[in-house]
C-alpha positions as CSV (number, residue, x, y, z in Angstrom):
1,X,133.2,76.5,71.0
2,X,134.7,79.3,73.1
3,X,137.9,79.4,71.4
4,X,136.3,79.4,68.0
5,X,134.4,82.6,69.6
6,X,137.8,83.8,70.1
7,X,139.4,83.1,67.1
8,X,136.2,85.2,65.3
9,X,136.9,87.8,67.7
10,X,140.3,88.3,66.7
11,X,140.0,88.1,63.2
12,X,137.1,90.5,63.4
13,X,135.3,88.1,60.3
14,X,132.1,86.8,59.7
15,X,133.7,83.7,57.7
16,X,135.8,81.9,60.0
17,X,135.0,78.8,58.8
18,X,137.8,76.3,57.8
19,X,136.8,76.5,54.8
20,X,135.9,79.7,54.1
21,X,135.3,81.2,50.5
22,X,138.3,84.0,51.3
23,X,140.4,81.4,51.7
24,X,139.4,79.0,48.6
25,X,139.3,82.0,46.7
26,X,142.9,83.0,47.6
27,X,144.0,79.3,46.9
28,X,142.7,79.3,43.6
29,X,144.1,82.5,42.5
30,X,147.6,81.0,43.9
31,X,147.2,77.8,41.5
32,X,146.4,79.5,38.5
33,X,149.0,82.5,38.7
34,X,152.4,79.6,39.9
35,X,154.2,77.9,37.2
36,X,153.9,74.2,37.0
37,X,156.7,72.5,37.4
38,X,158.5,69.5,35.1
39,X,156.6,66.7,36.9
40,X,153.9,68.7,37.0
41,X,153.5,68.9,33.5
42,X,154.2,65.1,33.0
43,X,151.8,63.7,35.1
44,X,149.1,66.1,33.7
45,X,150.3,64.8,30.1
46,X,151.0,60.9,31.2
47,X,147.2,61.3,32.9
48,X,145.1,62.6,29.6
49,X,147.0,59.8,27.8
50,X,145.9,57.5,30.4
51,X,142.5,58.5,30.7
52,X,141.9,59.4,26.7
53,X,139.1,56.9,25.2
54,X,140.8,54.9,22.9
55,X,143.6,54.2,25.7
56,X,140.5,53.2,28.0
57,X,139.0,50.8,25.6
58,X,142.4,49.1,24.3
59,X,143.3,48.6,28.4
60,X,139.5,47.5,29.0
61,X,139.9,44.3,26.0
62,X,143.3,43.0,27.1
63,X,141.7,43.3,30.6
64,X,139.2,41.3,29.3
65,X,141.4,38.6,27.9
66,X,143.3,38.1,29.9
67,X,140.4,37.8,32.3
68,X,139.1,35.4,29.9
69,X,141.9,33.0,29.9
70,X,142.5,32.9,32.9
71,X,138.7,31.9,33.5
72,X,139.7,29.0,31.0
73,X,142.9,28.1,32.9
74,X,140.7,27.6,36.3
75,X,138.5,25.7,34.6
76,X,141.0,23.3,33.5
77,X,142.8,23.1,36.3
78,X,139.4,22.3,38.0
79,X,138.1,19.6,35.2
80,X,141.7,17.9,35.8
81,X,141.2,17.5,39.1
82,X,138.1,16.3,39.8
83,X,138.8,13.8,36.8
């Protein structure tokens, strides 16, 4: 507690918080004047082509397939067994 006294002290601010506003403020003024670089840009392309809906919902059935058969598969496996 006393050295966070200090550390206000020093800076002479009322928002010495670690996350102050000043701070986010500044950080987001740094993001949106740098340029992105190359992987950057294709991870921000690769995830809206991930996350687009027709993407989700093609994944999503041959999740469920393959979920599906394999479900089968068990049950075979589990019929043959105890037969």
């Amino acid at each position: 507690m006393k050295a966070e006294a200090d550390r206000a002290d020093q800076a002479g601010a009322a928002d010495t918080g670690r996350n102050s506003v000043v701070a986010a403020t500044r950080a987001e003024a740094d993001m949106a004047t740098r340029p992105w670089t190359k992987a950057e840009v294709a991870t921000t392309s690769l995830m809206e082509a991930v996350v687009e809906r027709g993407n989700l919902k093609l994944a999503y059935q041959r999740w469920s397939r393959t979920r599906a058969r394999r479900a089968a598969r068990v049950a075979a496996v589990a019929v043959a067994a105890a037969g």
